[in-house]
KOLDREN-7932 format. One record per residue (C-alpha): x, y, z; chain; residue number from 1. Coordinates in Angstrom, 2 decimals, always signed. Layout:
REM residues N
<atom><xx>X</xx><yy>Y</yy><zz>Z</zz><mol>A</mol><seq>NUM</seq></atom>
...
This chain:
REM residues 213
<atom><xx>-65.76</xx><yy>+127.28</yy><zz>-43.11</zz><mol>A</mol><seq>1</seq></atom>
<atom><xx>-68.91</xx><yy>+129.60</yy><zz>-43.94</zz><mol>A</mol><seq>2</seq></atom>
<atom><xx>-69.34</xx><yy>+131.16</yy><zz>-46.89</zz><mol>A</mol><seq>3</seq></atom>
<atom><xx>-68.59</xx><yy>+134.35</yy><zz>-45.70</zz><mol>A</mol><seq>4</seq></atom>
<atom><xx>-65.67</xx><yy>+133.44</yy><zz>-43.80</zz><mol>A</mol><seq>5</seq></atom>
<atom><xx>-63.97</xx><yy>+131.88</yy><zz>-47.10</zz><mol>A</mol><seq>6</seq></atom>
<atom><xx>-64.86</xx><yy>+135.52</yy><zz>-48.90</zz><mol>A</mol><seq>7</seq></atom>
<atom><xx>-62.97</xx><yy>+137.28</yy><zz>-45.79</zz><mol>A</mol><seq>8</seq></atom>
<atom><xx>-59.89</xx><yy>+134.80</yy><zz>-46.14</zz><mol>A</mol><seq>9</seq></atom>
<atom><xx>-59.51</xx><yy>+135.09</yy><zz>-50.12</zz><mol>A</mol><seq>10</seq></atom>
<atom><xx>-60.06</xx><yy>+139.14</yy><zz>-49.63</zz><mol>A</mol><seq>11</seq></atom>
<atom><xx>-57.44</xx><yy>+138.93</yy><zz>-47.10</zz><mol>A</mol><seq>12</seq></atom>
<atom><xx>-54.97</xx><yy>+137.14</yy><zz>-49.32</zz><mol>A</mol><seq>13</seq></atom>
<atom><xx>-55.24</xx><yy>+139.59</yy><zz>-51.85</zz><mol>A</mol><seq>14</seq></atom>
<atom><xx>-54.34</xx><yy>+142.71</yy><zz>-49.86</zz><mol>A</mol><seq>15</seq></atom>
<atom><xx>-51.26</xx><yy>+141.37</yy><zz>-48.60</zz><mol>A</mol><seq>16</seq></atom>
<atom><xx>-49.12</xx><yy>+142.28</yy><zz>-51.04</zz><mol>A</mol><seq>17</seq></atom>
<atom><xx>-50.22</xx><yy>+146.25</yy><zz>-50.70</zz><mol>A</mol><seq>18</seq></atom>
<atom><xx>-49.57</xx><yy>+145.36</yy><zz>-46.71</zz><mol>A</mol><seq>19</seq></atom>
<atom><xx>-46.48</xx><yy>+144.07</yy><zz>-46.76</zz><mol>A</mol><seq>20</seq></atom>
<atom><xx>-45.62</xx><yy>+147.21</yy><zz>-48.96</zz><mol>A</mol><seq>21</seq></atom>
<atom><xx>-47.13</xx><yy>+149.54</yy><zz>-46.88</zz><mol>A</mol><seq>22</seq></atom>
<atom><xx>-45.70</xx><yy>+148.22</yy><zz>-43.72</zz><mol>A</mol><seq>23</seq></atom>
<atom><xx>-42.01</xx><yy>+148.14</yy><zz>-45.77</zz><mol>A</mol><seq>24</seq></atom>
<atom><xx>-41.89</xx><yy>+152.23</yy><zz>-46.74</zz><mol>A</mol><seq>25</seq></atom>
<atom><xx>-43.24</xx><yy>+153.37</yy><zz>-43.69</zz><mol>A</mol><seq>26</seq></atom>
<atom><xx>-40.06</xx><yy>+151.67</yy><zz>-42.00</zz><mol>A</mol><seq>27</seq></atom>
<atom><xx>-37.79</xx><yy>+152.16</yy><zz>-45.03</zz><mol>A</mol><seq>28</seq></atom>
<atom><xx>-38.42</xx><yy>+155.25</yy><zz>-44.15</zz><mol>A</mol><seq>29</seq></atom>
<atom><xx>-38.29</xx><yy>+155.80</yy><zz>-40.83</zz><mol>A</mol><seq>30</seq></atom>
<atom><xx>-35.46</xx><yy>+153.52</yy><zz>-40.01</zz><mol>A</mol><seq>31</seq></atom>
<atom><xx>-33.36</xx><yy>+153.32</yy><zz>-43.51</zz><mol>A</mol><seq>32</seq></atom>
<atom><xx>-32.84</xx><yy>+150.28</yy><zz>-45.45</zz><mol>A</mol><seq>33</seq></atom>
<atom><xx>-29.92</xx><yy>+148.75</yy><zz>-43.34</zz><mol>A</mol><seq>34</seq></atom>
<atom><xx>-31.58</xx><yy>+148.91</yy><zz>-40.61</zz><mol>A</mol><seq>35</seq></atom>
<atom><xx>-34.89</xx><yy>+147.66</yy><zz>-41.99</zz><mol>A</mol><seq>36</seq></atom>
<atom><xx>-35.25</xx><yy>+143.75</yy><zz>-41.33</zz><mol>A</mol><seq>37</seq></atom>
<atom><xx>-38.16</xx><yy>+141.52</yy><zz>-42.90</zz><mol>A</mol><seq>38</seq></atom>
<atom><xx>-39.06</xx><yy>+140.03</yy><zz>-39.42</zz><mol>A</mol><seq>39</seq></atom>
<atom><xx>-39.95</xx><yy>+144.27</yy><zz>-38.70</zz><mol>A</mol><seq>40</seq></atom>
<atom><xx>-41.90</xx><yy>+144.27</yy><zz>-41.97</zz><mol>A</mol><seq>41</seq></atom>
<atom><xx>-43.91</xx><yy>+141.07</yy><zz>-41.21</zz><mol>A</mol><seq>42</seq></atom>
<atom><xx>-44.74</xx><yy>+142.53</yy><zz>-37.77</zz><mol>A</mol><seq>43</seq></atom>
<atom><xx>-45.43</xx><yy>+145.90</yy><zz>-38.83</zz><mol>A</mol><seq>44</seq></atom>
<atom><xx>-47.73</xx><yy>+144.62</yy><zz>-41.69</zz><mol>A</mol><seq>45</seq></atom>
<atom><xx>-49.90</xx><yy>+141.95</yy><zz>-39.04</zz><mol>A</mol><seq>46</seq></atom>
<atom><xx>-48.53</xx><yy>+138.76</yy><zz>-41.17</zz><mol>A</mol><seq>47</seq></atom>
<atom><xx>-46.16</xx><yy>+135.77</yy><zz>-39.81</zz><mol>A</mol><seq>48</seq></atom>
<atom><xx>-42.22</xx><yy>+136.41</yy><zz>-40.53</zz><mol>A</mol><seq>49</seq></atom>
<atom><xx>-42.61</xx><yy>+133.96</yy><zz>-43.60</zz><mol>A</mol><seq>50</seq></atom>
<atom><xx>-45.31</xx><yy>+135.64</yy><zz>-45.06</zz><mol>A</mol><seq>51</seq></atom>
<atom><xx>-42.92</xx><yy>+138.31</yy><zz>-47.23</zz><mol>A</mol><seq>52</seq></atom>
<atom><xx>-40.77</xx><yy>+135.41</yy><zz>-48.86</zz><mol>A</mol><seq>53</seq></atom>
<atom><xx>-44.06</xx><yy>+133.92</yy><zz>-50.92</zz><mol>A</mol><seq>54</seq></atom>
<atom><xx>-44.27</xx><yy>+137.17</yy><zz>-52.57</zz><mol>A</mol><seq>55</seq></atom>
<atom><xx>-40.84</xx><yy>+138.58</yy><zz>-52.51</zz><mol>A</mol><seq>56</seq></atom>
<atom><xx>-38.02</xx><yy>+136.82</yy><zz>-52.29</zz><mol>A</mol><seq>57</seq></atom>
<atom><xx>-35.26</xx><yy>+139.18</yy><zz>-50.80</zz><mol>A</mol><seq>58</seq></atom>
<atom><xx>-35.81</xx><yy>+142.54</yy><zz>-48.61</zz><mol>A</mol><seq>59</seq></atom>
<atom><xx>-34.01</xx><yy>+144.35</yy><zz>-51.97</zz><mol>A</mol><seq>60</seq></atom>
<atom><xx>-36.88</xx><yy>+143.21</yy><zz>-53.88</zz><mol>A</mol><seq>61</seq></atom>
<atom><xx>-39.49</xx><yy>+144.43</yy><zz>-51.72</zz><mol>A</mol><seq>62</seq></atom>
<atom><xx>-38.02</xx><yy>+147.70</yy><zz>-51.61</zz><mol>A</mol><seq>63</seq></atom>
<atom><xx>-37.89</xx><yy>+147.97</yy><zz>-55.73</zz><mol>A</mol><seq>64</seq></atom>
<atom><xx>-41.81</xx><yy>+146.55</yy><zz>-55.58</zz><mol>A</mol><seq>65</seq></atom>
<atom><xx>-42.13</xx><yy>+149.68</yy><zz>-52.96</zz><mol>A</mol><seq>66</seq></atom>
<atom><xx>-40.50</xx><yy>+152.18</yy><zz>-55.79</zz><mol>A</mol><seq>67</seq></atom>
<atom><xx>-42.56</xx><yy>+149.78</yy><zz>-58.96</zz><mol>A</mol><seq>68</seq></atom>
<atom><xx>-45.90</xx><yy>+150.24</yy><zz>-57.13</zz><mol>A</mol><seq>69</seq></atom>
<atom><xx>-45.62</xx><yy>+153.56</yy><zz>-55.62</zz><mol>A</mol><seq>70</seq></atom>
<atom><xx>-43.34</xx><yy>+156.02</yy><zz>-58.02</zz><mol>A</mol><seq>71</seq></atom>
<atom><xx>-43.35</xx><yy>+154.56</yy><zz>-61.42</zz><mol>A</mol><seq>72</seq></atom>
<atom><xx>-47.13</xx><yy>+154.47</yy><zz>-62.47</zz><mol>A</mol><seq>73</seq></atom>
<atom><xx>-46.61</xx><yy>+158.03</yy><zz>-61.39</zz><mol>A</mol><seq>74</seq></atom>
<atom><xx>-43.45</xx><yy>+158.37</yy><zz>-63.38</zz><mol>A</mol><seq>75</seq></atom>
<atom><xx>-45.77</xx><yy>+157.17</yy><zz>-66.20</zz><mol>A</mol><seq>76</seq></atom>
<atom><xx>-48.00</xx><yy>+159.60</yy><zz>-65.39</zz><mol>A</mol><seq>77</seq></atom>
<atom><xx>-46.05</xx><yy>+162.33</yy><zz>-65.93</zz><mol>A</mol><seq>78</seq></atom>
<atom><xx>-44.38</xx><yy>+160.90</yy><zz>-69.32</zz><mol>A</mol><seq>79</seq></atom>
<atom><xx>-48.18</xx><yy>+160.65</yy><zz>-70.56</zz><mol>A</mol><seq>80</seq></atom>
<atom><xx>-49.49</xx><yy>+164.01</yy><zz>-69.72</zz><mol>A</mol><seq>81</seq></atom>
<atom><xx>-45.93</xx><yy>+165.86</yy><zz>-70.74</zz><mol>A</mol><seq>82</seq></atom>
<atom><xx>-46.65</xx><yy>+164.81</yy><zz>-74.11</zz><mol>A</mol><seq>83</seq></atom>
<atom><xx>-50.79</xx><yy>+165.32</yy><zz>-74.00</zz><mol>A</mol><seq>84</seq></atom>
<atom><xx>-50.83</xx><yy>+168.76</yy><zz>-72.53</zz><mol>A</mol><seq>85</seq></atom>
<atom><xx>-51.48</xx><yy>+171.68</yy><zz>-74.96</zz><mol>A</mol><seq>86</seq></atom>
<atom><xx>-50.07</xx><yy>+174.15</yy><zz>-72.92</zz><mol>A</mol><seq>87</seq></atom>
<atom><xx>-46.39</xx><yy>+176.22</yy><zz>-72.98</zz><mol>A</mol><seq>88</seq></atom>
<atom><xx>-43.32</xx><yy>+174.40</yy><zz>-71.64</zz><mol>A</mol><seq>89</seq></atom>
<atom><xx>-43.13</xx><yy>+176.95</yy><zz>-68.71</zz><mol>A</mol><seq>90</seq></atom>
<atom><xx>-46.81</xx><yy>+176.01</yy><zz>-67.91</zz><mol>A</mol><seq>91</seq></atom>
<atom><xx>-46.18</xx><yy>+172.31</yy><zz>-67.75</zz><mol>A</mol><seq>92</seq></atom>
<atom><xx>-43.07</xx><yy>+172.22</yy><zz>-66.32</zz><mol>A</mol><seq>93</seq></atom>
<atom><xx>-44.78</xx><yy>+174.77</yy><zz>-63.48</zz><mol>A</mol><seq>94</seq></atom>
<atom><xx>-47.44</xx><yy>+171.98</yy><zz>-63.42</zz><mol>A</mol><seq>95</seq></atom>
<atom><xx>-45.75</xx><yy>+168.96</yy><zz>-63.60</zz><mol>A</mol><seq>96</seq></atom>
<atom><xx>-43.25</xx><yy>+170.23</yy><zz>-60.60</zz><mol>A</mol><seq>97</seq></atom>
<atom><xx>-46.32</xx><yy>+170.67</yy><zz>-58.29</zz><mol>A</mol><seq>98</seq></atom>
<atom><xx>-48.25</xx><yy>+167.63</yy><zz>-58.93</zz><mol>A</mol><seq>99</seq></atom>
<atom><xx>-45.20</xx><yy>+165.61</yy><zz>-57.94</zz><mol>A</mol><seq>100</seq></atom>
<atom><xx>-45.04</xx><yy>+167.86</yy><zz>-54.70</zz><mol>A</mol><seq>101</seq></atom>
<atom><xx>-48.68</xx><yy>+166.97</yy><zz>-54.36</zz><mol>A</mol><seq>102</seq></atom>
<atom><xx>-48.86</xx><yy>+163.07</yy><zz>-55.01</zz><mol>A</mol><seq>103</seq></atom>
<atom><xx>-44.94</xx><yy>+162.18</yy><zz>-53.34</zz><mol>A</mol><seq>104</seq></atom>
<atom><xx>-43.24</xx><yy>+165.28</yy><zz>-52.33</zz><mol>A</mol><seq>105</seq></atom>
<atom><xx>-46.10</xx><yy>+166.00</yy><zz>-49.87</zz><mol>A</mol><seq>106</seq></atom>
<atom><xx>-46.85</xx><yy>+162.58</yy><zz>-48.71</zz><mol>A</mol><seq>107</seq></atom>
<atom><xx>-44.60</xx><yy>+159.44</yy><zz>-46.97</zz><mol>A</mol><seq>108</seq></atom>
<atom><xx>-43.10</xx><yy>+158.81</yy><zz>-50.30</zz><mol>A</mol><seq>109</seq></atom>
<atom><xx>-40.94</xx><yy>+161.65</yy><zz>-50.55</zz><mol>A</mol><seq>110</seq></atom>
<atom><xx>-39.08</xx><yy>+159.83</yy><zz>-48.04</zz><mol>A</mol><seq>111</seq></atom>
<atom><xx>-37.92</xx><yy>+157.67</yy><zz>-50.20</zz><mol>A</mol><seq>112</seq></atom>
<atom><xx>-35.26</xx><yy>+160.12</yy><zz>-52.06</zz><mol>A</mol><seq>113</seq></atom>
<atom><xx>-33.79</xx><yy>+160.76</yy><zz>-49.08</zz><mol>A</mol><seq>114</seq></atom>
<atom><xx>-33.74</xx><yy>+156.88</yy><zz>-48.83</zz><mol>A</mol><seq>115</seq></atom>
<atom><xx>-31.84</xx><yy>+156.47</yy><zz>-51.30</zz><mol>A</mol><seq>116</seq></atom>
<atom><xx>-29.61</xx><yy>+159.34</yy><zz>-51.52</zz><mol>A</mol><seq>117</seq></atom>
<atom><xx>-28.22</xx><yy>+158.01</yy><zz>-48.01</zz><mol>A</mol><seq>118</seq></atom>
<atom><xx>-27.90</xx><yy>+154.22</yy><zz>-49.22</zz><mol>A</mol><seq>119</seq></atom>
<atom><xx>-26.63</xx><yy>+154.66</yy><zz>-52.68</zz><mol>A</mol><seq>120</seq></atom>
<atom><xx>-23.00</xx><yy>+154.02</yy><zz>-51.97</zz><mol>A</mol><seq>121</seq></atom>
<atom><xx>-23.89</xx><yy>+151.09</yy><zz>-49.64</zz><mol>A</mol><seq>122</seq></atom>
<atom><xx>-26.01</xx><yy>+149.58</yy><zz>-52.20</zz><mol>A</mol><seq>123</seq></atom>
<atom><xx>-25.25</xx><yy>+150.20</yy><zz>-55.84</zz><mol>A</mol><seq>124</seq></atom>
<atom><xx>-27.26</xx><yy>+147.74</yy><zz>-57.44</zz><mol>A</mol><seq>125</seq></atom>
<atom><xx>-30.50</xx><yy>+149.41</yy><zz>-55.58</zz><mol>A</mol><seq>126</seq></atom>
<atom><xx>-29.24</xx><yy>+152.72</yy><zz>-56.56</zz><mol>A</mol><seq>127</seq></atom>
<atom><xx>-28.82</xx><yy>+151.66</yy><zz>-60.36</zz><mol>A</mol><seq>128</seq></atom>
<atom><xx>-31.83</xx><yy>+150.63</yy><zz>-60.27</zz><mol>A</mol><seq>129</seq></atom>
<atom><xx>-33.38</xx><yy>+153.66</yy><zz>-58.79</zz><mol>A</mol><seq>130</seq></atom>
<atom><xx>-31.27</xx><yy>+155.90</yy><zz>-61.64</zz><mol>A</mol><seq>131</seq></atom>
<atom><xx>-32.77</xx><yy>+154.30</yy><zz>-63.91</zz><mol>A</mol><seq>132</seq></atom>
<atom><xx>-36.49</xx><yy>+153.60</yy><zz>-63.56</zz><mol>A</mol><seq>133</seq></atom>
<atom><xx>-36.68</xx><yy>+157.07</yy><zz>-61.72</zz><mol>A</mol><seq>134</seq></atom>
<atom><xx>-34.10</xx><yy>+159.72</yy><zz>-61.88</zz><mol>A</mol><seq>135</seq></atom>
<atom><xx>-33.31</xx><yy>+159.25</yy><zz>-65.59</zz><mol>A</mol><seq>136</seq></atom>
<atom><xx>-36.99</xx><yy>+158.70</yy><zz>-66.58</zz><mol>A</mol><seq>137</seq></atom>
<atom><xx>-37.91</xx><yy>+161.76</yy><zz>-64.57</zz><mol>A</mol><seq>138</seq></atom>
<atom><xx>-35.14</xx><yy>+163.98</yy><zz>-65.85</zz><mol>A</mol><seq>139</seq></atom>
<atom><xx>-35.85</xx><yy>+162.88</yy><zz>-69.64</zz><mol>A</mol><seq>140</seq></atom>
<atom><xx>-39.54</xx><yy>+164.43</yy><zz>-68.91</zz><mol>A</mol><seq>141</seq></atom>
<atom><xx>-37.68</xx><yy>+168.06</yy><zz>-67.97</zz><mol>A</mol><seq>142</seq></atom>
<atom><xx>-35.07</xx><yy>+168.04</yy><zz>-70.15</zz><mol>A</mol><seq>143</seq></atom>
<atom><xx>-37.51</xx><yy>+167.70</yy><zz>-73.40</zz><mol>A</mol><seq>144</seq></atom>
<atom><xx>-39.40</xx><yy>+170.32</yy><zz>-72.48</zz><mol>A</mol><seq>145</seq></atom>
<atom><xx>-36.63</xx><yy>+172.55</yy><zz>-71.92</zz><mol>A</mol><seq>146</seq></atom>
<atom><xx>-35.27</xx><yy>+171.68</yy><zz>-74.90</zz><mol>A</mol><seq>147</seq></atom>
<atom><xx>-39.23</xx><yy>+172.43</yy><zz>-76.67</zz><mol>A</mol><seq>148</seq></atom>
<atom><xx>-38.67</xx><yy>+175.71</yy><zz>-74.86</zz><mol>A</mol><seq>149</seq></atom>
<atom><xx>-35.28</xx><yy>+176.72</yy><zz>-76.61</zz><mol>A</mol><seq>150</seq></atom>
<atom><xx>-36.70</xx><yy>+175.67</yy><zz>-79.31</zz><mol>A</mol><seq>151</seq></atom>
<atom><xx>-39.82</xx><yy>+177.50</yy><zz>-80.16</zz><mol>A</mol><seq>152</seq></atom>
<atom><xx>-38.09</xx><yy>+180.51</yy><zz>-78.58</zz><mol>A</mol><seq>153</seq></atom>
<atom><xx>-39.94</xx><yy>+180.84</yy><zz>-75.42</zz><mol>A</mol><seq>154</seq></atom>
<atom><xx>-36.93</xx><yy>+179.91</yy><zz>-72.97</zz><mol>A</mol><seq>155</seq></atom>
<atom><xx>-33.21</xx><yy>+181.89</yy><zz>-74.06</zz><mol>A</mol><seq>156</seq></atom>
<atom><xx>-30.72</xx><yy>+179.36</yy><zz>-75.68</zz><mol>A</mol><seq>157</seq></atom>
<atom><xx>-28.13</xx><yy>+177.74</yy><zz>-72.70</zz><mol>A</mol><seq>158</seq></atom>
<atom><xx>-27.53</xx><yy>+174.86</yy><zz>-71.35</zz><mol>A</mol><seq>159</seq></atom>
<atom><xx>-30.75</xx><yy>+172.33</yy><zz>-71.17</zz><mol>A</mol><seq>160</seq></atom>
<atom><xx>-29.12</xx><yy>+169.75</yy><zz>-69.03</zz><mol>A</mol><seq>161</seq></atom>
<atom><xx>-27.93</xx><yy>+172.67</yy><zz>-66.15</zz><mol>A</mol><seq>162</seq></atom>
<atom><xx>-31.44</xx><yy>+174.08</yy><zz>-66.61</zz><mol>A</mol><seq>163</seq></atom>
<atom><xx>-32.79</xx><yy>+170.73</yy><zz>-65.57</zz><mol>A</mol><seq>164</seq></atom>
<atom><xx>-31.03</xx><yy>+170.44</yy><zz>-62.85</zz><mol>A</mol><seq>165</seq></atom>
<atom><xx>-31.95</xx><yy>+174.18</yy><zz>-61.93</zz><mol>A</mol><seq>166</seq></atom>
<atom><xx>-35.96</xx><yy>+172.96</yy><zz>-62.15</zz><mol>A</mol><seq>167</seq></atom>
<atom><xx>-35.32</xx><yy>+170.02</yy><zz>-60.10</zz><mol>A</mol><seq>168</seq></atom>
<atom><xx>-32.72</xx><yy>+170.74</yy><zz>-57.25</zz><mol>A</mol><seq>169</seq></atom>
<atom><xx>-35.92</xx><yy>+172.42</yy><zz>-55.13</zz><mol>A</mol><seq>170</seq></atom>
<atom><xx>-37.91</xx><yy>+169.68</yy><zz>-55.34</zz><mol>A</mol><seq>171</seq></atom>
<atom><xx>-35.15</xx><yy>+167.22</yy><zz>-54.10</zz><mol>A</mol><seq>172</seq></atom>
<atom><xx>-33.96</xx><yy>+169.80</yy><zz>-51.61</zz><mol>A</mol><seq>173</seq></atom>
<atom><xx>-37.25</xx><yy>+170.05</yy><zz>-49.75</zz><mol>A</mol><seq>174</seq></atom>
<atom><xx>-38.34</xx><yy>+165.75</yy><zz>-50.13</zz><mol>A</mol><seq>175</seq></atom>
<atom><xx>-34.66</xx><yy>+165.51</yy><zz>-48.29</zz><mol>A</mol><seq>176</seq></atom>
<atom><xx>-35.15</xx><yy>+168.66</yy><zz>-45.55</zz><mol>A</mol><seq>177</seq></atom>
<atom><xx>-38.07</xx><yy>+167.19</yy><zz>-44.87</zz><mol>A</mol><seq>178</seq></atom>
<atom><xx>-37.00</xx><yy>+163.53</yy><zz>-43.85</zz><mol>A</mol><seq>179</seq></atom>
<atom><xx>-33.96</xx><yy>+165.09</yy><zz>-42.28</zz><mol>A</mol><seq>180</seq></atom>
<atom><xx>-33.38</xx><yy>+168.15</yy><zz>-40.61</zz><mol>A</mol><seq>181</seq></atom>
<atom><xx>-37.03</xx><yy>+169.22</yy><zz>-40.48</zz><mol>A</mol><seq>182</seq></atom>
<atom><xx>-37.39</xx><yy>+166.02</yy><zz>-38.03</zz><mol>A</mol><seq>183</seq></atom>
<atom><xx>-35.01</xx><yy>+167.52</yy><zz>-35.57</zz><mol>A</mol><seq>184</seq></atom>
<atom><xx>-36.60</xx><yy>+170.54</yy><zz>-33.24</zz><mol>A</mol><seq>185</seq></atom>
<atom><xx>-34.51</xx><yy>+173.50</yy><zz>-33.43</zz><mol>A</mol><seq>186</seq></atom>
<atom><xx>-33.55</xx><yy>+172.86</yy><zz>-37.00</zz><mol>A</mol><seq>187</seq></atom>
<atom><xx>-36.68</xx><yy>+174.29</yy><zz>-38.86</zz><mol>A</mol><seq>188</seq></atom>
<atom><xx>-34.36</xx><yy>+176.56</yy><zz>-41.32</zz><mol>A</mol><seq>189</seq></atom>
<atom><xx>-37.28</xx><yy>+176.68</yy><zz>-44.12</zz><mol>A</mol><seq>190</seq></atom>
<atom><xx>-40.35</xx><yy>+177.72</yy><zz>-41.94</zz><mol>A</mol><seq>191</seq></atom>
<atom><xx>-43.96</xx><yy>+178.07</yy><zz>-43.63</zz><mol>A</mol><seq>192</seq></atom>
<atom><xx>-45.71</xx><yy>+175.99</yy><zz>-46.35</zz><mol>A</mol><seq>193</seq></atom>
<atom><xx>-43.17</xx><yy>+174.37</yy><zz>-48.75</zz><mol>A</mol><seq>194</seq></atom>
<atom><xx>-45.12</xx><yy>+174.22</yy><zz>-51.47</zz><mol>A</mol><seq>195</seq></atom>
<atom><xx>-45.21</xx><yy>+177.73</yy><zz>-51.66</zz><mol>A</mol><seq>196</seq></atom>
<atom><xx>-41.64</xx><yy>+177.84</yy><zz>-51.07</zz><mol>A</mol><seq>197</seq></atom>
<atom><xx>-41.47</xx><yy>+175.37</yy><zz>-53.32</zz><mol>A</mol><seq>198</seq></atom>
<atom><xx>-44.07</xx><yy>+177.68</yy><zz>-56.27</zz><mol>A</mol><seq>199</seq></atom>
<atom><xx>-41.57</xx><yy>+180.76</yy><zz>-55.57</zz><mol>A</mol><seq>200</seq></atom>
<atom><xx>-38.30</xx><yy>+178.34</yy><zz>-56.25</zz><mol>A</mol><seq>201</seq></atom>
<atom><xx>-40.31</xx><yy>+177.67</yy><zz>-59.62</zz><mol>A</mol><seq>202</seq></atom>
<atom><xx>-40.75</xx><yy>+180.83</yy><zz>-60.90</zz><mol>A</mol><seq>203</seq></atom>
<atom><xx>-37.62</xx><yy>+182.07</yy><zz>-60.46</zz><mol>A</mol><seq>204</seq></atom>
<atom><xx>-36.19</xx><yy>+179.78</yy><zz>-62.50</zz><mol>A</mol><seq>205</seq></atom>
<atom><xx>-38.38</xx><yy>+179.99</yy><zz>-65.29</zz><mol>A</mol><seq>206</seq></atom>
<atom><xx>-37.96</xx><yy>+183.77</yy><zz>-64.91</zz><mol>A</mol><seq>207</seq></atom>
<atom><xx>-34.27</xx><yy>+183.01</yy><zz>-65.54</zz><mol>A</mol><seq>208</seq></atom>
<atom><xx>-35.13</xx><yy>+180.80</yy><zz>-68.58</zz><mol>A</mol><seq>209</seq></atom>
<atom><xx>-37.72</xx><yy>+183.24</yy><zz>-70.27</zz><mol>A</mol><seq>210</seq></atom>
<atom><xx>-36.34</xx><yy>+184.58</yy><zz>-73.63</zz><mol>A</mol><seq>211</seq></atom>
<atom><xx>-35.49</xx><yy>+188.66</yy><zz>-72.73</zz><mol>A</mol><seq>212</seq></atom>
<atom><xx>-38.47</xx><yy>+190.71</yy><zz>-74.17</zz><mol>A</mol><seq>213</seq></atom>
């Protein structure tokens, strides 16, 4: 083996992980978890069937590597700039929504809510584990700045938790239309750009938070 061959193999080896990743949402995805076999995975991804098993050892695992890899550094993310941002609550709540339209709602990965709103039942140990590395990690980034909001006066005093899910039910709604319904011609109910759809859900609940002048 030539040098250079030996530098293509170990790059090679390294990627696969990602690959096999990859390969896994973009059927997860497409064709749902139960449906979703590791032979498709290993074909999809260009490796042999055994491939997956040296780095994962069960299709359930690959899928919480999928949610690890893809959603939770930006999960972090959001944790890190919700407490660094100098800005109102409104303000980063406003920007906080749209940056996680921008990096998963817009892209394959929004898929992945719909994913697992359809398996949860099926599989409650994936959907545990789901609630807690995303939902309730997500929803403790909203609810503190609601709760900064009441606080300091800017937002009216209510309820924080039904506010949260106020802020949030648009974003889910449109990840799930679009995985669902918005796949099927003649079902285009929400026409246009959804992140502007999206931007106007936004502001009119924060318009319903605001403190009355």
């Amino acid at each position: 083996m030539t040098e250079t061959q030996a530098v293509r193999w170990q790059r090679r080896k390294e990627v696969r992980p990602g690959e096999i990743l990859d390969a896994a949402l973009a059927l997860f995805v497409e064709k749902g978890y139960s449906a979703t076999k590791i032979d498709d995975i290993a074909r999809t991804a260009g490796v042999t069937k055994g491939t997956p098993y040296l780095y994962f050892p069960s299709k359930a695992d690959i899928l919480k590597a999928v949610v690890r890899e893809k959603l939770l550094e930006r999960v972090a993310d959001m944790e890190n700039l919700s407490r660094a941002h100098p800005g109102t609550p409104a303000a980063l709540i406003r920007l906080l929504l749209l940056k996680w339209w921008d990096e998963v709602g817009a892209t394959p990965l929004s898929g992945l809510c719909k994913l697992m709103v359809a398996e949860a039942a099926n599989f409650p140990e994936l959907a545990r584990f789901y609630h807690d590395e995303v939902i309730i990690r997500s929803r403790a980034i909203a609810l503190r700045l609601v709760q900064q909001g009441m606080d300091s006066g800017e937002f009216a005093q209510g309820d924080a938790e039904a506010a949260v899910d106020a802020l949030l039910a648009p974003l889910l709604m449109t990840m799930i239309w679009r995985h669902s319904f918005a796949c099927i011609p003649g079902c285009e109910t929400y026409r246009g750009d959804p992140k502007l759809r999206l931007q106007a859900a936004i502001e009119l609940v924060l318009a319903g938070l605001a403190r009355p002048e």
